[in-house]
SERO-4910 file (N, C-alpha, C, O; in steps of 0.05 Angstrom, whole numbers):
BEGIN
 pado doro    nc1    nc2    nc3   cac1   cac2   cac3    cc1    cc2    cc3    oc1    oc2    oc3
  Unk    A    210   -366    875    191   -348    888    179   -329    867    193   -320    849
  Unk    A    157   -323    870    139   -298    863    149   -267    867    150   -257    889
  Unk    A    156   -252    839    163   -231    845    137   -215    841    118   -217    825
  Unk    A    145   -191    868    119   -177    868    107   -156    842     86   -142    846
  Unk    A    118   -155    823    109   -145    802     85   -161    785     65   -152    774
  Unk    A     98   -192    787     82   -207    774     49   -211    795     26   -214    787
  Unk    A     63   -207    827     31   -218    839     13   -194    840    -11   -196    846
  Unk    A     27   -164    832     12   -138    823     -2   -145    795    -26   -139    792
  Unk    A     14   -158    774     -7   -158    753    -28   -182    752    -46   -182    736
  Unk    A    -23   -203    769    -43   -219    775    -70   -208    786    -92   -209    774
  Unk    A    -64   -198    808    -83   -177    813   -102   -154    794   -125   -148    798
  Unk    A    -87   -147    778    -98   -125    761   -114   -150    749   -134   -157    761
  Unk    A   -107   -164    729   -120   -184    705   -146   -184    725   -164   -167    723
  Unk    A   -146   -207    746   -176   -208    761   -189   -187    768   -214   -188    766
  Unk    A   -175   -161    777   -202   -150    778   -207   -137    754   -228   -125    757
  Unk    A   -198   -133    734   -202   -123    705   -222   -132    687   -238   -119    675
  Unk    A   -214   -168    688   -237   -188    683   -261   -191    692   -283   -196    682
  Unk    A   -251   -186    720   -282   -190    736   -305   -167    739   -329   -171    742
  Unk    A   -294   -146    736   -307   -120    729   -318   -119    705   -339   -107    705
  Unk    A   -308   -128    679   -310   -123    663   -335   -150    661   -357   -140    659
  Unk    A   -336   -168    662   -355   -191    678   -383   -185    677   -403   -193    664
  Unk    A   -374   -161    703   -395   -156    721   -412   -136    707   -437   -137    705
  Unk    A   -395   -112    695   -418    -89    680   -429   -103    660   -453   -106    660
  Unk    A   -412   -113    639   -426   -129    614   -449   -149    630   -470   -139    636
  Unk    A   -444   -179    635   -458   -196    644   -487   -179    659   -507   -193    662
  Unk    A   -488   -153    667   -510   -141    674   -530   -137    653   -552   -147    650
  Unk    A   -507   -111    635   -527   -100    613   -541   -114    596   -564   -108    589
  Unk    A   -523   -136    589   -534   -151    563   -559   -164    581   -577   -152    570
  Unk    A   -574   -183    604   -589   -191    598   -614   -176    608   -636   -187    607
  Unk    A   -612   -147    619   -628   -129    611   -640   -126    593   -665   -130    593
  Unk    A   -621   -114    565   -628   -108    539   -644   -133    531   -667   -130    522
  Unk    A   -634   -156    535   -649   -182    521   -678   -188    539   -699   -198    530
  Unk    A   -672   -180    561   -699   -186    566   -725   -166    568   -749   -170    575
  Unk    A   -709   -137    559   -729   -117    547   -738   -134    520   -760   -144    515
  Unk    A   -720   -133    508   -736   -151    479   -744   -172    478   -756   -177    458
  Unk    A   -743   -187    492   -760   -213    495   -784   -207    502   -804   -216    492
  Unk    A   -783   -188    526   -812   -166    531   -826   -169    496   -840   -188    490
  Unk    A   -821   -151    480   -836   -144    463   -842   -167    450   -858   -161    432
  Unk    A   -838   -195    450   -839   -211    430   -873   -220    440   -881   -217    463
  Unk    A   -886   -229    423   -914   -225    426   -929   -258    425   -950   -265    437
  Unk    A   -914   -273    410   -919   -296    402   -906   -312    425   -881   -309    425
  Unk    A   -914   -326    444   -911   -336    475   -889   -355    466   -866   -350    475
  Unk    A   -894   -387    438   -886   -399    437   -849   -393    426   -829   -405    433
  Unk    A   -853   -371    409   -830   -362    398   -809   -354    424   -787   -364    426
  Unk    A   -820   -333    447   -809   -326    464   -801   -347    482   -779   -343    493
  Unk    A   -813   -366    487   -810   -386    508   -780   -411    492   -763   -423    504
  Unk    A   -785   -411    461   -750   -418    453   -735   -410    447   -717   -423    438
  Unk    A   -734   -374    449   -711   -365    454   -705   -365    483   -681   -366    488
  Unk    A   -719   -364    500   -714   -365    532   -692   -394    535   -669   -394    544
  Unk    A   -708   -414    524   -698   -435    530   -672   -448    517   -662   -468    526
  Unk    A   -661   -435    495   -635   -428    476   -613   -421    487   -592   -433    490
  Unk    A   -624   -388    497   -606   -374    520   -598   -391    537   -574   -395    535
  Unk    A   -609   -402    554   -613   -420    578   -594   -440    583   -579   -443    602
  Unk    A   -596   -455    561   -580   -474    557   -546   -479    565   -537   -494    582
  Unk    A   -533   -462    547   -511   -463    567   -498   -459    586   -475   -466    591
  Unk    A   -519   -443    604   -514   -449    631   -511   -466    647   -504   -466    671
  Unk    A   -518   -487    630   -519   -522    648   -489   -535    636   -482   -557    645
  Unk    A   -475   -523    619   -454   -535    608   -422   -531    621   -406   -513    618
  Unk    A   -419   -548    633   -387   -545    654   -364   -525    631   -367   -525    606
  Unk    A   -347   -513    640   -324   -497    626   -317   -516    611   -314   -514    587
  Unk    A   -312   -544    628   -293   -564    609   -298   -568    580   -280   -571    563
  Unk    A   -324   -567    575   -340   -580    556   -336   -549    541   -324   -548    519
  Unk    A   -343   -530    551   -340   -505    531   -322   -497    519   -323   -485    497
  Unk    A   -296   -503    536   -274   -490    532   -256   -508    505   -243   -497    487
  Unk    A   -262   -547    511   -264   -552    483   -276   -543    455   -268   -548    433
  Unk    A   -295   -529    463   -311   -525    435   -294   -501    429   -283   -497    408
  Unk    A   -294   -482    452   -279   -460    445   -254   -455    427   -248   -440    409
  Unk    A   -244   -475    442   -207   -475    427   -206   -489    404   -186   -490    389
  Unk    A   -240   -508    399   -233   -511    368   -241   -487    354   -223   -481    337
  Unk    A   -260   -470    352   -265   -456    331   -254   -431    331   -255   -416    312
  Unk    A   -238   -425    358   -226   -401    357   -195   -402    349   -182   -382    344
  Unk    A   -185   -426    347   -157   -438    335   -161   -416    303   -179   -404    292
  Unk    A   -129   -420    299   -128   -411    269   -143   -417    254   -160   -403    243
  Unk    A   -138   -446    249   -164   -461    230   -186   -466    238   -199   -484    226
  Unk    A   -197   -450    262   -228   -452    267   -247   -437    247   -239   -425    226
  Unk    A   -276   -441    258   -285   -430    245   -288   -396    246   -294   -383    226
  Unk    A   -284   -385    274   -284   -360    260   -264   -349    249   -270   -327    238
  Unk    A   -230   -361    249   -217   -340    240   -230   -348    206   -235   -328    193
  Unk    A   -234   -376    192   -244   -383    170   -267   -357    162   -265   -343    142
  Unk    A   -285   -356    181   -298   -331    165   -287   -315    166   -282   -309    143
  Unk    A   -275   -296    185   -264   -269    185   -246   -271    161   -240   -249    151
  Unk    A   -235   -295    149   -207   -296    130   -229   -297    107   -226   -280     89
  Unk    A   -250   -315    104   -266   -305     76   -274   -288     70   -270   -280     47
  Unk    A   -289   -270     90   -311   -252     86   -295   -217     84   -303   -197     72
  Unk    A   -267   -221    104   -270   -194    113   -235   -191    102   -224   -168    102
  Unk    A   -217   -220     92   -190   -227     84   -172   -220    111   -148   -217    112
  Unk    A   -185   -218    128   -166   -218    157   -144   -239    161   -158   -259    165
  Unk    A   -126   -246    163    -99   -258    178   -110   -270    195   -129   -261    207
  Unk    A    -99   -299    199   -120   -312    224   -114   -294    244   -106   -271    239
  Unk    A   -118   -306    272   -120   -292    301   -122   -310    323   -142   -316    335
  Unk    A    -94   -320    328    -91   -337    356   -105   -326    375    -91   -313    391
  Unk    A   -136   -326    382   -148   -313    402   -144   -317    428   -147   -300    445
  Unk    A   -135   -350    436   -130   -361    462   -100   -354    468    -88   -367    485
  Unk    A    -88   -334    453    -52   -342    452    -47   -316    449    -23   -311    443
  Unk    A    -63   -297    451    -63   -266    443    -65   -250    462    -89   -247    468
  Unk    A    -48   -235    476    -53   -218    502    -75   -199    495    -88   -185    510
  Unk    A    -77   -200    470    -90   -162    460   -123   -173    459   -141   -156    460
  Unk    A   -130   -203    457   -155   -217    455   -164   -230    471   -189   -234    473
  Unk    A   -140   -244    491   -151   -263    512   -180   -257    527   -200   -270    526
  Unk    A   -175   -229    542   -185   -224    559   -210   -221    546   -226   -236    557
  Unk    A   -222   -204    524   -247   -205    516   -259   -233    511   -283   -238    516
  Unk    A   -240   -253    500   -247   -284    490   -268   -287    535   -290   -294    543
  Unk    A   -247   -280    545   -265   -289    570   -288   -279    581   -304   -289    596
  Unk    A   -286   -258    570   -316   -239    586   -331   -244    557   -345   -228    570
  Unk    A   -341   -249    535   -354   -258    513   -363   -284    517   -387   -290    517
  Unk    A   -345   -298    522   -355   -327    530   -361   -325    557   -385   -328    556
  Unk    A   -356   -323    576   -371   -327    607   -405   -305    600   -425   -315    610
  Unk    A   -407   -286    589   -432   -278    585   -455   -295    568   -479   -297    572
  Unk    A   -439   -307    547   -456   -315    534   -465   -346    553   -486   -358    558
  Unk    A   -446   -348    558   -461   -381    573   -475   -367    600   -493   -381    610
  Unk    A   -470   -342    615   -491   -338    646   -511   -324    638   -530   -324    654
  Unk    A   -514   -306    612   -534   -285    604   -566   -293    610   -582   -280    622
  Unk    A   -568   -312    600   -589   -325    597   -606   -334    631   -630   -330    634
  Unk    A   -591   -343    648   -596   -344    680   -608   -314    689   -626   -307    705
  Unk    A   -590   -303    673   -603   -272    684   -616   -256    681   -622   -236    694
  Unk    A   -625   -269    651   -642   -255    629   -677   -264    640   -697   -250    638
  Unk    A   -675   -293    653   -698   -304    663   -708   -293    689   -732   -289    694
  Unk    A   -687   -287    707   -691   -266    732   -708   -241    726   -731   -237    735
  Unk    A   -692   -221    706   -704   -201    687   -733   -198    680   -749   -179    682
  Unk    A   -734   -223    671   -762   -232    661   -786   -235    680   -809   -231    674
  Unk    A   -773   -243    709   -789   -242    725   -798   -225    728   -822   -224    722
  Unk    A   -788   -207    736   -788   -185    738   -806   -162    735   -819   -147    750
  Unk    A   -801   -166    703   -832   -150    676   -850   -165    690   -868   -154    702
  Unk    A   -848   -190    690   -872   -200    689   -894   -192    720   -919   -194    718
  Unk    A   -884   -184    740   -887   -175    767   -902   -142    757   -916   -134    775
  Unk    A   -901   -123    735   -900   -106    720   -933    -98    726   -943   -118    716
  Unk    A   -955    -83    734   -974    -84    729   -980    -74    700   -972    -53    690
  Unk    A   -998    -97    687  -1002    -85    659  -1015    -66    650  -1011    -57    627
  Unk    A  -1043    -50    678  -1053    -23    665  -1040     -1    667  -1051     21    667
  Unk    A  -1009     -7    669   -998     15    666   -986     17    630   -983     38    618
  Unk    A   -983      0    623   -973    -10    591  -1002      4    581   -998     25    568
  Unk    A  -1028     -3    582  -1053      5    571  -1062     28    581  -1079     41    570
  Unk    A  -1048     36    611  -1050     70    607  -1039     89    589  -1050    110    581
  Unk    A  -1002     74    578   -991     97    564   -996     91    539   -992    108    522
  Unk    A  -1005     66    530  -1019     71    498  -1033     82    501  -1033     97    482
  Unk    A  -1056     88    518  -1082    115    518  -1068    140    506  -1074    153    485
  Unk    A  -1049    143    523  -1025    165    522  -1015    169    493  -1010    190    481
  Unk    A  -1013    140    484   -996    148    457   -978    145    455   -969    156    435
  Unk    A   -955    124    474   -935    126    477   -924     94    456   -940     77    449
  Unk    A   -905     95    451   -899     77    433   -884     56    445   -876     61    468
  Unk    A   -877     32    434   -867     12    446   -834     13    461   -824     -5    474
  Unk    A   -824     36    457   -794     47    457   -799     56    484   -784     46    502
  Unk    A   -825     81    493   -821     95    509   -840     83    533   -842     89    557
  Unk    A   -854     58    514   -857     48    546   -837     26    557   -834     24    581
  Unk    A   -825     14    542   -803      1    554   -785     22    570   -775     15    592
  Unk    A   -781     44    560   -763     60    575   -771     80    598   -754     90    612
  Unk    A   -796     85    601   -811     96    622   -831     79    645   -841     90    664
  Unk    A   -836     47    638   -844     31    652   -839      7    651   -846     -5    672
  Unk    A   -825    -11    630   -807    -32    632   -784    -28    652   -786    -41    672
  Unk    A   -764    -13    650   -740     -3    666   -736      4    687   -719     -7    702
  Unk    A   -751     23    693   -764     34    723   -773      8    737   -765      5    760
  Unk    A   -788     -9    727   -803    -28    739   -783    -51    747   -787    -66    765
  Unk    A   -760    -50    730   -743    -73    735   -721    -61    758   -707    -74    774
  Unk    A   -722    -35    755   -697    -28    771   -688    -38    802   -664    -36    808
  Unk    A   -706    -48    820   -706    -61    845   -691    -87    844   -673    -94    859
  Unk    A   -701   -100    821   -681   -124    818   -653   -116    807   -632   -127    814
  Unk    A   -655    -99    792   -629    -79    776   -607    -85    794   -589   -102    793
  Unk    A   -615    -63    815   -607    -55    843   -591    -76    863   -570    -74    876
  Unk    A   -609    -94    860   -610   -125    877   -581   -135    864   -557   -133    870
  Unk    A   -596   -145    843   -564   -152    827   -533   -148    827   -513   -162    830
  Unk    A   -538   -118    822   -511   -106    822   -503    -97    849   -482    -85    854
  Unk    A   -517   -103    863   -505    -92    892   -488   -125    901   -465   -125    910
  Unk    A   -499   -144    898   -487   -175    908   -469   -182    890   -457   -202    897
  Unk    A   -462   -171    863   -444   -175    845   -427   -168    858   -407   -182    857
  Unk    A   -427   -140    877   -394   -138    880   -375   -150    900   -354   -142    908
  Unk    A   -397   -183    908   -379   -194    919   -358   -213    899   -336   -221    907
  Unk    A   -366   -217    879   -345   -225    858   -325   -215    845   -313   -226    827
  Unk    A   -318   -187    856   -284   -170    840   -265   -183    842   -248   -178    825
  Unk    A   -258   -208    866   -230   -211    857   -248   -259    843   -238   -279    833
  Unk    A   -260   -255    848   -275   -283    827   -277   -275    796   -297   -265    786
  Unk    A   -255   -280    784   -258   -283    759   -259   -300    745   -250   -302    722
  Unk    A   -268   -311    756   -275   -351    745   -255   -365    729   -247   -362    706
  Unk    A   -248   -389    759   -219   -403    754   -229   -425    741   -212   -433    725
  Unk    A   -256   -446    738   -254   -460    713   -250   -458    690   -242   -478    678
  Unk    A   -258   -424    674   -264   -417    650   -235   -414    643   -224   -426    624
  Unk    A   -220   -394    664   -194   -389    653   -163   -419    664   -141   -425    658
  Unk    A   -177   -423    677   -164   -456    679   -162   -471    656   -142   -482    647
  Unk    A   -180   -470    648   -188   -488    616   -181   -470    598   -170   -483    580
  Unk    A   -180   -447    592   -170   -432    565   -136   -422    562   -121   -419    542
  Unk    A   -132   -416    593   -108   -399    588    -76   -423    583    -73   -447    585
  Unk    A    -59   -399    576    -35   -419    571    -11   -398    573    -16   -374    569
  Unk    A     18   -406    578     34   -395    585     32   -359    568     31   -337    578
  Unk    A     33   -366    544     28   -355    537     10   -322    541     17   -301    531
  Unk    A     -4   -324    552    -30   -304    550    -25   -304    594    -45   -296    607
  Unk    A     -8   -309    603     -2   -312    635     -3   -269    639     -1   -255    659
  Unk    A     -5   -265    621      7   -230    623    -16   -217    628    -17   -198    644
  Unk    A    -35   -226    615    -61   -213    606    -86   -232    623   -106   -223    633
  Unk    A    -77   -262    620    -95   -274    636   -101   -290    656   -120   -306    661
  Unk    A    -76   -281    672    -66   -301    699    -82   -289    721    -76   -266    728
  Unk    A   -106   -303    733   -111   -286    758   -103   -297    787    -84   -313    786
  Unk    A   -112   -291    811   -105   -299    835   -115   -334    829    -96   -350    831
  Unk    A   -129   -340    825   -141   -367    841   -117   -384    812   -102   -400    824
  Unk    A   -112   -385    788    -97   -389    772    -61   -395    787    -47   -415    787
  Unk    A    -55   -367    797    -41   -359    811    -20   -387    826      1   -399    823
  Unk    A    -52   -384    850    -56   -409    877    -48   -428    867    -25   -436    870
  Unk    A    -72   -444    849    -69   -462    837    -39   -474    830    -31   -495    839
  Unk    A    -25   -456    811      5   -465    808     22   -467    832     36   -486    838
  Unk    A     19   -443    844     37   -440    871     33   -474    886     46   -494    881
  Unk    A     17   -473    899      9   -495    910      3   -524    905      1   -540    924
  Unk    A      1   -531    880     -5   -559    870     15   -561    840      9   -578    823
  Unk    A     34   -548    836     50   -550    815     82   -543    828    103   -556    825
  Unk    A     79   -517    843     95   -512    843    108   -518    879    130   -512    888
  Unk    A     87   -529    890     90   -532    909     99   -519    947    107   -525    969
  Unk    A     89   -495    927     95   -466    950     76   -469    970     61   -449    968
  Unk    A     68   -485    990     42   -488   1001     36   -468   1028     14   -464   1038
  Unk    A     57   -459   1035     48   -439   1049     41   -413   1039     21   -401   1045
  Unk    A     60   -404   1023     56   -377   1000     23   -379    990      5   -363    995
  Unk    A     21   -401    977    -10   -409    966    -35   -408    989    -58   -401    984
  Unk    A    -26   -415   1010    -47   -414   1037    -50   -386   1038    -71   -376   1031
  Unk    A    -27   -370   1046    -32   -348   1055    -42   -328   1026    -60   -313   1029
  Unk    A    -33   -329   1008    -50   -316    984    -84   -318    984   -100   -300    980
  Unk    A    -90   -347    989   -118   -351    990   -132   -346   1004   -157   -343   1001
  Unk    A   -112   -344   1028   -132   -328   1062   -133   -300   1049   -149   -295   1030
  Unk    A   -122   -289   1055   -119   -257   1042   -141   -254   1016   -156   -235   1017
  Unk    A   -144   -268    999   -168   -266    980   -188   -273    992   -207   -261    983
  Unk    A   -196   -295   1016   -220   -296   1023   -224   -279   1051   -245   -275   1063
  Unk    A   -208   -273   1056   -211   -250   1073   -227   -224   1066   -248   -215   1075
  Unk    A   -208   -213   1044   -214   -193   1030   -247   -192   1012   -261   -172   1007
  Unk    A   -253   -225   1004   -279   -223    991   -294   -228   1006   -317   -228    997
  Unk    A   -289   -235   1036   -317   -235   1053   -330   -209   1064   -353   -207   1072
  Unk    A   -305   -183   1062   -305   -160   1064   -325   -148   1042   -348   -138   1045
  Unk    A   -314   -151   1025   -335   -143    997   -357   -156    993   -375   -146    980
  Unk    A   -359   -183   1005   -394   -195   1007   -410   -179   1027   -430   -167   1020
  Unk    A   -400   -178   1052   -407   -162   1069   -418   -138   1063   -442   -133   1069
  Unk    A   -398   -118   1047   -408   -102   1041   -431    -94   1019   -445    -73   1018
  Unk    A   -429   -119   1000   -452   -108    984   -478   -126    991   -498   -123    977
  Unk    A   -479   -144   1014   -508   -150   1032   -514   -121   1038   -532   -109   1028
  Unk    A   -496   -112   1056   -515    -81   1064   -519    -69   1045   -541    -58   1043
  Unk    A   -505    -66   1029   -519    -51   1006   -539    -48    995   -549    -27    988
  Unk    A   -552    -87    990   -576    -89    975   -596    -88    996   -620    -88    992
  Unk    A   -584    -88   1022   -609    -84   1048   -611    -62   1043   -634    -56   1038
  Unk    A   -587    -31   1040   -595    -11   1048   -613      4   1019   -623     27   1020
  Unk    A   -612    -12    999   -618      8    970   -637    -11    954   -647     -6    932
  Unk    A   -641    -40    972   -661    -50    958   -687    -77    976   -703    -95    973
  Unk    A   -674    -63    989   -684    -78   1022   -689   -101   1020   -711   -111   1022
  Unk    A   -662   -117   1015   -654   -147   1006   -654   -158   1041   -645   -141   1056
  Unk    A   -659   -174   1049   -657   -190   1067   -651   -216   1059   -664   -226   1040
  Unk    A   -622   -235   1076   -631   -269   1073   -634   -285   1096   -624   -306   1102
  Unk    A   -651   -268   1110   -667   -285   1122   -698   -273   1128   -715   -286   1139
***
């Protein structure tokens, strides 16, 4: 059986991960898609769009191979960090003090890009004589991104982060399915990880039922809640 200390830090890991997820996976494709804003040359902008993009279409399975080769000892980054900077390799997949960033670094970099194109919509919805009002003004490329790029995006901002918080206790069981190992169970075991063993390994199938009701219980609660949210703060409707 499951001692309840361990299904307390199960708990913590997911929503730690998933939070941490959710603020990052925001900011970053903001920032990128303020700067993609400035890029001027359509064709240049349209292949970094489509760069970003890309691994969003790529299953965990496939990533998480590539991952665990280059993040291994003899991968390539501990190889640079050991040329460039004489660092000690760094079991990153095997490391409680690293795991967890290895997951929120990699799940951003492969969804950033989905979100960065949303973003984009966004500007682009932007009326432009307001851009050619504040150069009248004088205002420089900094302060109009920051006085009418930002402002302008904030509705979707809004939108976003209000339906994100139905994902706190989803800390995505393919990514850490495929990376984690006994090892790193301290730092990176979450609920659906959890299930998973309980129930198809270890054969606890009621324990595992009732864990999973209780998580989808609990996250229909938190979907719930952040629909009204984006109705009440961004007057999201789905229907």
């Amino acid at each position: 059986m499951l001692e309840i200390p361990f299904v307390l830090q199960t708990v913590k890991n997911t929503i730690i991960i998933a939070v941490m997820k959710i603020i990052i996976g925001a900011v970053v494709p903001i920032a990128v898609a303020i700067l993609l804003n400035e890029i001027r040359i359509k064709l240049i902008r349209a292949g970094i769009q489509t760069l970003i993009y890309l691994p969003h279409f790529l299953s965990w399975v496939i990533l998480s191979g590539i991952l665990i080769d280059i993040l291994s000892t003899q991968g390539i980054v501990n190889g640079f960090l050991s040329s460039i900077f004489g660092i000690e390799p760094v079991f990153f997949l095997g490391d409680n003090n690293w795991f967890r960033y290895v997951l929120v670094v990699s799940d951003v970099w492969k969804e950033f890009g989905f979100s960065t194109i949303v973003y984009m919509a966004a500007i682009a919805g932007i009326n432009p004589s307001l851009y050619e009002s504040a150069m009248m003004d004088g205002a420089n490329r900094w302060k109009q991104a920051l006085y009418i790029t930002l402002p302008g995006m904030l509705p979707i901002i809004i939108l976003l982060a209000t339906l994100s918080l139905g994902n706190v206790l989803n800390a995505g069981f393919d990514q850490v399915f495929n990376l984690y190992n006994p090892a790193v169970y301290e730092t990176g075991d979450i609920i659906d990880t959890m299930i998973y063993r309980m129930g198809l390994v270890e054969m606890q199938y009621g324990l595992s039922t009732a864990v999973g009701l209780l998580k989808s219980v609990i996250s229909f609660i938190l979907i719930s809640i952040s629909y009204w949210m984006a109705y009440r703060f961004a007057n999201y409707r789905i229907f």
